[in-house]
N, C-alpha and C positions, 0 to 999 in steps of 0.2 A: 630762619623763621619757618614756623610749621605752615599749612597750608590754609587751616583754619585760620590761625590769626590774620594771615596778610588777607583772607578773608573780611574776616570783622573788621580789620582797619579802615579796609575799603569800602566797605559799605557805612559806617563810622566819618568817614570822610565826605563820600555820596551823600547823608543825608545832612550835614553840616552844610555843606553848601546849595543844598535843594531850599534848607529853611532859610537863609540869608538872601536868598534870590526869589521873592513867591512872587515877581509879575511875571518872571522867565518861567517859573513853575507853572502856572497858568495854563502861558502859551501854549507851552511843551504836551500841555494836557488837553484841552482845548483844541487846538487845530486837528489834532486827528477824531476826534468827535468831531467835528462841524462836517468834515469830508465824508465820515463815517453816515451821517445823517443826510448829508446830499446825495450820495449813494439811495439810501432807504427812499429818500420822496421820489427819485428818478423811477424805482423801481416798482412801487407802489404807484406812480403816474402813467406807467407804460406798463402792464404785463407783461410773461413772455407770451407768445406767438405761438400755440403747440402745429408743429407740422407733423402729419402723417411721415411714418419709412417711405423709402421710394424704393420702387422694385420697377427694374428699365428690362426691358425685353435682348435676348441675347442678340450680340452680332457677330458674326462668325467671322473670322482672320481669311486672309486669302491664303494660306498653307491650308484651310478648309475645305476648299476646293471651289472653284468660278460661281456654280451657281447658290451654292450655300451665301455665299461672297455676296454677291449682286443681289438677292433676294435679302441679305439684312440689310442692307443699302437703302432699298428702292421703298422696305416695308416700315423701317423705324427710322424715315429721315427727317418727321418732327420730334424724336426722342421722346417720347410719351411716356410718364409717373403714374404707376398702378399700386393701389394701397396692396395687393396682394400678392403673393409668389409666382412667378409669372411659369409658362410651361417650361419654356427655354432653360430653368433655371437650375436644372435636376444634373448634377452631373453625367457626362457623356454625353450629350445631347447637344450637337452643331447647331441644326435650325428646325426652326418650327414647321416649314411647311415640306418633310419628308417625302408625302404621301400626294403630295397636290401634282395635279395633271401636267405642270414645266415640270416639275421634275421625274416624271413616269417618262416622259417624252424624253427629256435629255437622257435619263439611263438607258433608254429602248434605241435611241441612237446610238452611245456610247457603245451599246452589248453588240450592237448591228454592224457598227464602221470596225471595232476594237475586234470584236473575238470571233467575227463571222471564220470559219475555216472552209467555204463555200467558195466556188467561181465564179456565185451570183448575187456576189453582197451589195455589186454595183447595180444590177438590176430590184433588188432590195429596195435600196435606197432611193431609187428612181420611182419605185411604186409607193412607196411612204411619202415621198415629195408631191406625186401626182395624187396621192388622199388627203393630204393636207390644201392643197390648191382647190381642191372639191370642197373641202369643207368651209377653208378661206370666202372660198367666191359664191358659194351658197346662201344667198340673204336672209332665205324664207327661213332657218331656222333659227326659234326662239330658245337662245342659250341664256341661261341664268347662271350666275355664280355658285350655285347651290350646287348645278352639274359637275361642276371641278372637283366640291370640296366631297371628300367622305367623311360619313358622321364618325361623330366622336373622334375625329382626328385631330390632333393639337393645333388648329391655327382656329376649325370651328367649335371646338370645347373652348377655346381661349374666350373665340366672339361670346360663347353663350356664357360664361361664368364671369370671366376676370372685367371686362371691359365696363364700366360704368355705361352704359347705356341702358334703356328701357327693353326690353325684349321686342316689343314691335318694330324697333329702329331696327335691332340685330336683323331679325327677319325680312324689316325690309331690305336690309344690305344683303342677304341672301339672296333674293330675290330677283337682286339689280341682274338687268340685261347686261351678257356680256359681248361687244360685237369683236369679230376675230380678226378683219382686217384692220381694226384700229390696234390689238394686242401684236 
């Protein structure tokens, strides 16, 4: 038989027993409409939900290197969701606070203990440990946060642009004292 007929038969035969049967026809038609339709009220009783993207701040891996490391740790360990592309997010780019004063300190250590080719790297280092002790145990100075950060550097363009905050909060967070024997 050709392909057509056993076709026709079949469907010939299909509807022969579709019309001999119409409470099973019913059902057959039926039950997927009734589900079809508690679908729709569900849907129509609950919208969806529209959520903003979420753009999370980068963390750098410890092949990053220690302080890269500890500084996404210490900065993004409530995981905070920003509608915006955050700074961290640009290819090449380990962490956000390059430029901030721990890490001018850790490199100017690093350059000091590492590449000194000097006979007095230890007297070096003695004297940088005795400016920091001075600074440490100095109370009368009024250090702000503001003094660490340089403008326009990606952690204070973050404050000022990406973060939901009011500008005066930003600034007061600039602002904030910072004491050096608690850091």
């Amino acid at each position: 038989m050709a392909f057509w007929t056993q076709l026709g038969l079949l469907l010939w035969k299909n509807f022969t027993y579709r019309r001999r049967q119409t409470f099973q026809l019913l059902i057959e038609v039926s039950w997927p409409l009734f589900i079809f339709f508690i679908l729709i009220s569900v849907r129509l009783s609950y919208p969806p939900y529209e959520q903003h993207e979420c753009h999370f701040p980068n963390k750098a891996m410890p092949s990053a290197g220690t302080l890269p490391w500890i500084q996404g740790i210490i900065c993004n360990a409530n995981n905070p969701c920003f509608r915006y592309p955050t700074p961290g997010e640009s290819p090449g780019i380990v962490g956000n606070f390059n430029a901030s004063i721990v890490s001018r300190l850790f490199s100017d250590a690093r350059r000091l203990l590492l590449y000194s080719q000097q006979d007095t790297s230890i007297q070096d280092v003695q004297k940088v440990l005795g400016k920091l002790r001075k600074l440490g145990n100095s109370s009368g100075l009024d250090l702000k946060l503001r003094d660490f950060l340089i403008d326009n550097e990606t952690f204070s363009d973050f404050l000022h642009h990406n973060v939901s905050m009011p500008s005066s909060a930003v600034e007061e967070l600039l602002d904030a004292g910072v004491n050096l024997q608690q850091v």
